[in-house]
N, C-alpha and C positions, 0 to 999 in steps of 0.2 A: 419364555417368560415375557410378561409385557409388563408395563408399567405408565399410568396418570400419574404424574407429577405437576407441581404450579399446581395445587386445585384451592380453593376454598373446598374447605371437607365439612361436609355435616355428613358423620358416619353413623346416626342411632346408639352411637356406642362411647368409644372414650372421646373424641373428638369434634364439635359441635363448633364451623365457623373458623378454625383456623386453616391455616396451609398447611397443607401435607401432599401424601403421595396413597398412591393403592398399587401392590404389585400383587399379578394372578398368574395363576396357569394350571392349565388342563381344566379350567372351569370352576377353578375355586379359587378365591382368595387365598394368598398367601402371609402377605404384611402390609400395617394397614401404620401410616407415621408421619412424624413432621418434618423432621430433618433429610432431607432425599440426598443420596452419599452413591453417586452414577458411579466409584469404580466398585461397588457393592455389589453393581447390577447389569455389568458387563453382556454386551450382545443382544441385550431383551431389548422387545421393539419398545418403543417410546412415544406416549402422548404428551403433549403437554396442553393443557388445562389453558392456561395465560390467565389463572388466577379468577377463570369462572368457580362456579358452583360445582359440585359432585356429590350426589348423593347416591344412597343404594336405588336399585327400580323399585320402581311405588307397588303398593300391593290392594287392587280391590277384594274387598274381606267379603263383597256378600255383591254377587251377580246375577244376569242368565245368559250371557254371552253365550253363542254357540248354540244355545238352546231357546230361545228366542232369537232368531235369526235375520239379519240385517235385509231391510228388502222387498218381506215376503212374509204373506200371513200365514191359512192353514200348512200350507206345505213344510215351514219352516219351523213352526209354533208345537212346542213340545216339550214345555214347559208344566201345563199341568192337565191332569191324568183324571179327566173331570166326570168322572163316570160312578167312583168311589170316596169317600170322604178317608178312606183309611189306607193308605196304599206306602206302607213304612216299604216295601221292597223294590223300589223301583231305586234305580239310580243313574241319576244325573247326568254321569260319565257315560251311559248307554245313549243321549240327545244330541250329544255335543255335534257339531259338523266344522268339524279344523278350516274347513274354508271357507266358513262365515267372513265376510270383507272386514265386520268388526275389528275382527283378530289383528288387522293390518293398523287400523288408525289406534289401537288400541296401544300396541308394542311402540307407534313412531311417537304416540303423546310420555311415555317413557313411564309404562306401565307392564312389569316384567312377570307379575304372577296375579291370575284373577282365584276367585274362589266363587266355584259357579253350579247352581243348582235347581231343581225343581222350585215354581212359583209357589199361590199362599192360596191356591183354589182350597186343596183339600187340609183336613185338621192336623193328620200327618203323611205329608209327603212324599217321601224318599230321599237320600242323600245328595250331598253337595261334594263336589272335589277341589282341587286343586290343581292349575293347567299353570305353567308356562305360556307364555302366549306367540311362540313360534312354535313349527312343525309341521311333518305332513299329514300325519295323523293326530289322532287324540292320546294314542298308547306312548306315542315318543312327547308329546305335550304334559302329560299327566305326572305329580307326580307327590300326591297323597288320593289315591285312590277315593277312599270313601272317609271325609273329612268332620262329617255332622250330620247328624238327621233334622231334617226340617220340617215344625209343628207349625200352626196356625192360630192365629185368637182374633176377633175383632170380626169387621165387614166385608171379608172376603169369601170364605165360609159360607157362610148363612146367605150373602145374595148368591154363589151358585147353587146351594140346595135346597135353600127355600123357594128356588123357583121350577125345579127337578119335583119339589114337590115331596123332597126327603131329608131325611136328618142329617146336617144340623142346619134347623133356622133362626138358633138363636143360639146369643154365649155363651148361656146355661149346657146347652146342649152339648155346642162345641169343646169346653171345659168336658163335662162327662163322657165325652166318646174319648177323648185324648186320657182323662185318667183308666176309663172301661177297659183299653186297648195296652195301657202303662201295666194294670194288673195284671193282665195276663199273663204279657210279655216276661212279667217278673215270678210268675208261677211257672213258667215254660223253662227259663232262665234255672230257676233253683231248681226244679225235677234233672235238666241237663246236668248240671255241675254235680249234683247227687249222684249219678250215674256213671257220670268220667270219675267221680272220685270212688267207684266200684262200694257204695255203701247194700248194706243187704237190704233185700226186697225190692231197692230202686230200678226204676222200668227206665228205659227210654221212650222222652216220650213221642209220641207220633209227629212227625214232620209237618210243620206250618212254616211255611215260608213269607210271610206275612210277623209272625213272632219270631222266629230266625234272627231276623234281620233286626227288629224293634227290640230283644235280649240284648242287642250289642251294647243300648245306652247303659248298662249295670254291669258291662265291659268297663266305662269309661268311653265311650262315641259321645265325641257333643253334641247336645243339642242344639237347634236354632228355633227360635220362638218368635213367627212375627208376630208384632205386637207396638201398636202407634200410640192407644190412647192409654192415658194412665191406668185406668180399670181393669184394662186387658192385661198392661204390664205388671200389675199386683197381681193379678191370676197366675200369669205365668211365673212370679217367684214362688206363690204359694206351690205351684206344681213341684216347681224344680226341690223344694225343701221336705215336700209329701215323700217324694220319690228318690232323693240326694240324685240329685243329674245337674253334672258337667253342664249349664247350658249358659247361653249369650244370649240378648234380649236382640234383634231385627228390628229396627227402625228405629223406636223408640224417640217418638217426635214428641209425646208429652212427658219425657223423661224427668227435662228442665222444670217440671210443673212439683216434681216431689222427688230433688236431689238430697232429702237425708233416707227418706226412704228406699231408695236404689243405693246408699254410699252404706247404711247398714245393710242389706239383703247382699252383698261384694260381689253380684253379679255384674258383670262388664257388659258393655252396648257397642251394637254396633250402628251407627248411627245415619240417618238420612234413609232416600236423598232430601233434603234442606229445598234443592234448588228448582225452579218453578212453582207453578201456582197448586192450591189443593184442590185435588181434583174429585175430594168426596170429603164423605162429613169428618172423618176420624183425623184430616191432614188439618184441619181448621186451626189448629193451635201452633201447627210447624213455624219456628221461629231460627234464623241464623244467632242469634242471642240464646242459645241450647247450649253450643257448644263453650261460651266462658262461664256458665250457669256452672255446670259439670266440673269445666277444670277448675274452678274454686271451691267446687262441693271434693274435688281430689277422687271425682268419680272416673276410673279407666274407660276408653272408650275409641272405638275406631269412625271411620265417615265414611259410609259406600256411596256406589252413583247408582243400585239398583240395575244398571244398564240393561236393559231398553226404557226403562224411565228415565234418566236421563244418560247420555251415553257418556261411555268411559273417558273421550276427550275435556269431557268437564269436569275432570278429577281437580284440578290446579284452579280453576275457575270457582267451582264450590269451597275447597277449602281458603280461598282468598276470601270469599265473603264472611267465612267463621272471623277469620282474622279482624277482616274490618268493623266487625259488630264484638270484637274484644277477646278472641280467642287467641294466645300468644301465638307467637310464629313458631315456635318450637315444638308447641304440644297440634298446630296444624300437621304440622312434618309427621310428628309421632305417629298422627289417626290413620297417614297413609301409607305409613311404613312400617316400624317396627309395631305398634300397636296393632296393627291390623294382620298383620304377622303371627303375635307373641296372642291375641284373643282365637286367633283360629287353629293355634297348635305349629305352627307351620316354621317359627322363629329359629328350628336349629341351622335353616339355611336360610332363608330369605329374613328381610326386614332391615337386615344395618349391614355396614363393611367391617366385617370383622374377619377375622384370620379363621378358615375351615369352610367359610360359608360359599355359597352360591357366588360368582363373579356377576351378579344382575348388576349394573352399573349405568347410570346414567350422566352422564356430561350434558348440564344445561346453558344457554347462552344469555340469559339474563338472571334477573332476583326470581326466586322462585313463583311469588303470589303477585307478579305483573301480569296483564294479559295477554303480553305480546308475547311471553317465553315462551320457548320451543327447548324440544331436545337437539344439541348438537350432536350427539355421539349416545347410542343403547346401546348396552350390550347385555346380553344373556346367556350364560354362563361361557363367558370369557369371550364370546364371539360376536362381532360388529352385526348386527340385526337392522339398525338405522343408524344414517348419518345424513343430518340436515344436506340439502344440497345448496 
């Protein structure tokens, strides 16, 4: 058994800012309290905090680490699948390469689970997972397989295919190949389920792997919808409500521009990156004043770093500026932890220090949204990963 004691605890959960303790083992959290009572806890190793910070390891909700590779362009770049505008079968877990350098600065900036996946070329995608971000492989890193499917809206689209010289070159378009391709999948979807449920005359129907895979969202598979400017972001509600689909909004930089309309529609965002300049027309409105916009509108929402747009080390750097431009410190913590968590499905073990979960644990040496903070102590599930030197 082991045991942090002395900590300032912000756990996501019952305890936010006092002292307490965390005891784990075998890679899960065990008891998570204020009062620390050492003959309770006889023999387990022992940390002691000296009254820093402790919180759970942070969670990026929307990346491509691994699959936009640190470094290195074609060789590494495989991310998106730029040949077809419609490629719901591909999956994301298939690009990864566990020894992208990323993976190292990523885990010592006390970042314990990414959520990483195909980019925004095509209208849809392919799936996103869920890694850990130590391992030797991706099989022993992995640990929601196939997490969301990922749709597209806006100027991503349309400049790779309107310059291919193929559909889509525009919104319009865009929007109609993602609902053309929604239909089917949900004709495919209902002939399947007819068939397993042994109804008479019901055929099975001929194998597309393409619909296979895009059926799952009438599973329940989330969807991820990028989507920056407002117009695209009413698109993409209008889809999710056409269709009743699980989905999250991706970016969602002029969210702040019409928070009663996203606070009615109860779709959740996941938000950024905020940080750096716009580097085409749809970022033009991106604003660090989004994010207390939102939390006053009591709209749910997490903050990615996109990583390689900006990389994962500037997880603590970007949510410091939500802060200073008036986003609380609490609901900063939230976007990178439990919220980003609890929007991607992923909350029964990652996002807060609670009793059954994941041991991801990070011990920090200063206030959180300084910029001098480092991790003193990572750990992922139960095991010392980094330790400041």
């Amino acid at each position: 058994m082991h045991i942090i004691k002395n900590a300032t605890l912000y756990t996501m959960d019952k305890i936010n800012g006092d002292n307490g303790y965390v005891a784990f083992e075998d890679g899960k959290i065990l008891e998570v309290g204020r009062t620390f009572d050492p003959q309770k806890f006889k023999g387990a190793t022992i940390y002691d905090a000296q009254g820093k910070i402790v919180t759970p390891g942070l969670v990026d909700p929307h990346c491509h680490i691994g699959i936009m590779e640190e470094g290195i362009q074609f060789e590494g770049s495989d991310g998106n699948e730029m040949t077809n505008p419609i490629t719901p079968e591909l999956r994301g877990l298939d690009s990864v390469y566990p020894k992208d350098t990323a993976f190292k600065y990523t885990r010592e900036s006390g970042i314990t689970t990414v959520v990483t996946g195909p980019g925004s070329a095509n209208a849809i995608g392919g799936t996103f997972t869920a890694l850990k971000t130590v391992g030797d492989t991706v099989d022993a890193m992995m640990f929601k397989e196939e997490c969301s499917m990922k749709m597209a809206l806006g100027e991503n689209p349309k400049r790779v295919y309107s310059g291919k010289q193929k559909t889509p070159a525009t919104r319009m378009a865009t929007a109609a190949l993602i609902r053309e391709w929604l239909m089917k999948a949900r004709e495919y979807h209902e002939a399947m389920k007819r068939y397993e449920a042994g109804e008479e005359d019901a055929k099975k129907p001929n194998f597309d792997m393409k619909l296979h895979s895009l059926s799952r969202v009438f599973d329940g598979l989330q969807v991820k919808i990028h989507a920056h400017r407002s117009d695209d972001i009413m698109t993409a509600i209008r889809i999710a409500k056409e269709f009743d689909l699980d989905m999250t909004i991706e970016h969602a930089t002029e969210a702040y521009l019409i928070p009663k309309a996203i606070k009615e529609s109860g779709v959740p965002l996941i938000l950024g990156p905020t940080l750096g300049h716009a580097s085409k027309y749809e970022l033009v409105n991106k604003s660090f004043e989004s994010g207390a916009i939102l939390e006053k509108a009591e709209v749910p929402f997490a903050i990615m770093t996109d990583h390689p747009v900006i990389t994962t080390e500037s997880t603590l750097i970007q949510a410091a500026l939500y802060v200073k431009h008036g986003l609380s410190r609490q609901k900063a913590l939230e976007a990178i932890t439990i919220n980003a968590a609890r929007i991607n499905g992923l909350d029964t073990r990652v996002g807060s220090l609670a009793p059954g979960k994941d041991a991801d644990i990070v011990i920090w040496d200063n206030d959180l949204f300084d910029i001098m903070t480092r991790p003193e102590k990572v750990f992922i599930e139960g095991t010392i990963v980094h330790e400041k030197a």
